[in-house]
N, C-alpha and C positions, 0 to 999 in steps of 0.2 A: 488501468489494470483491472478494475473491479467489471468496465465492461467488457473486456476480452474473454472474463472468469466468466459470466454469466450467458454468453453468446455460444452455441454448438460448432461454430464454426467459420474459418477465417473472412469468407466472401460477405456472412451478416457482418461481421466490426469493422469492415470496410465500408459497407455502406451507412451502419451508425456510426460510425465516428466522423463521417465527412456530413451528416445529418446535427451530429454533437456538436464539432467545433464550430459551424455556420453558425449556429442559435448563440452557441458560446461567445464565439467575437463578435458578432452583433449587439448581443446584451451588454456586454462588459464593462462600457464607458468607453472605450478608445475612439467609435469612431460617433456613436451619438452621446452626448453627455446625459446624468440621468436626469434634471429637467425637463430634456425632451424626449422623453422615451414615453411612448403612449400609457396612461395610467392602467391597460388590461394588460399589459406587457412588462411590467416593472418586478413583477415576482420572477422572473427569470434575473433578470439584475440583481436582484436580494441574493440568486443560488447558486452567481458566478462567482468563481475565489478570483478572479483576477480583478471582477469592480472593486474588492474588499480590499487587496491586494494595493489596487493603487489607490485608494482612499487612504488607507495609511500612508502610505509613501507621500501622498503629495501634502495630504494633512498633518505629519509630523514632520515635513520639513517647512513648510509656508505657509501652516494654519494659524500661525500665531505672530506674526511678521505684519507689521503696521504699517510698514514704505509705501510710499502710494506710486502704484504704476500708472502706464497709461495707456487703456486699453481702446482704442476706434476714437478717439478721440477725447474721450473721458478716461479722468485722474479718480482711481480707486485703489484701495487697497489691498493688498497681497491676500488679505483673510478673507475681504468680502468678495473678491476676486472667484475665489472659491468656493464659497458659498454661491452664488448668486449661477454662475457657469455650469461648475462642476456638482452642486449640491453637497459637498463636502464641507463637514460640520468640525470642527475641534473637539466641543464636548462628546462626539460618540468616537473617537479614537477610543478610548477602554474597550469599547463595544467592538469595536473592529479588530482590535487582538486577539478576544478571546473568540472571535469565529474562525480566524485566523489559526489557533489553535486547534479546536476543537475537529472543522472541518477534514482534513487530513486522519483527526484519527478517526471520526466517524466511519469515511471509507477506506481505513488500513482495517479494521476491526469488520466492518463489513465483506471487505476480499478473504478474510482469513474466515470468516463464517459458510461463504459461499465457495469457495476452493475446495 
């Protein structure tokens, strides 16, 4: 919405938004995890809400889980699983809610400035 508010008109948010969401799912973590995400490319990852999004999600439900899977061949564990893969930490879950937060309202407060 905040880029619809700020665009003159419909044909530019059509071409940014198919500019936006490309960088968007790309960075995210779905389809490169962030380990491998080139380190001059990683602040996009930091300013997507869906990396955060599923950081939490998958760190609050199996960031603390000690069963050991077995992943290519090798026997690890559910937590280091995640860390090692996904770079997803347990101890920045706090950190990951309150961006969680915050971000939405940044740009509900930022829409209602520029409208």
């Amino acid at each position: 919405m905040l880029l619809v508010s700020l665009t003159p008109h419909i044909m530019v948010v059509s071409v940014l938004f198919s500019a936006f969401y490309t960088t968007f799912y790309l960075s995210s973590g779905f389809l490169i995890p962030k380990p491998q995400i080139p380190k001059w490319w990683i602040w996009s990852y930091s300013l997507t809400p869906a990396s955060w999004t599923m950081e939490g999600l998958l760190t609050s439900q199996y960031g603390d889980i000690d069963r050991e899977i077995q992943v290519l061949l090798e026997k690890i564990t559910k937590a280091d699983f995640l860390e090692e893969y996904f770079g997803f930490h347990f101890d920045r879950l706090p950190s990951v809610a309150v961006f969680l937060t915050v971000f939405p309202l940044v740009f509900g407060f930022s829409l209602c400035i520029f409208v």
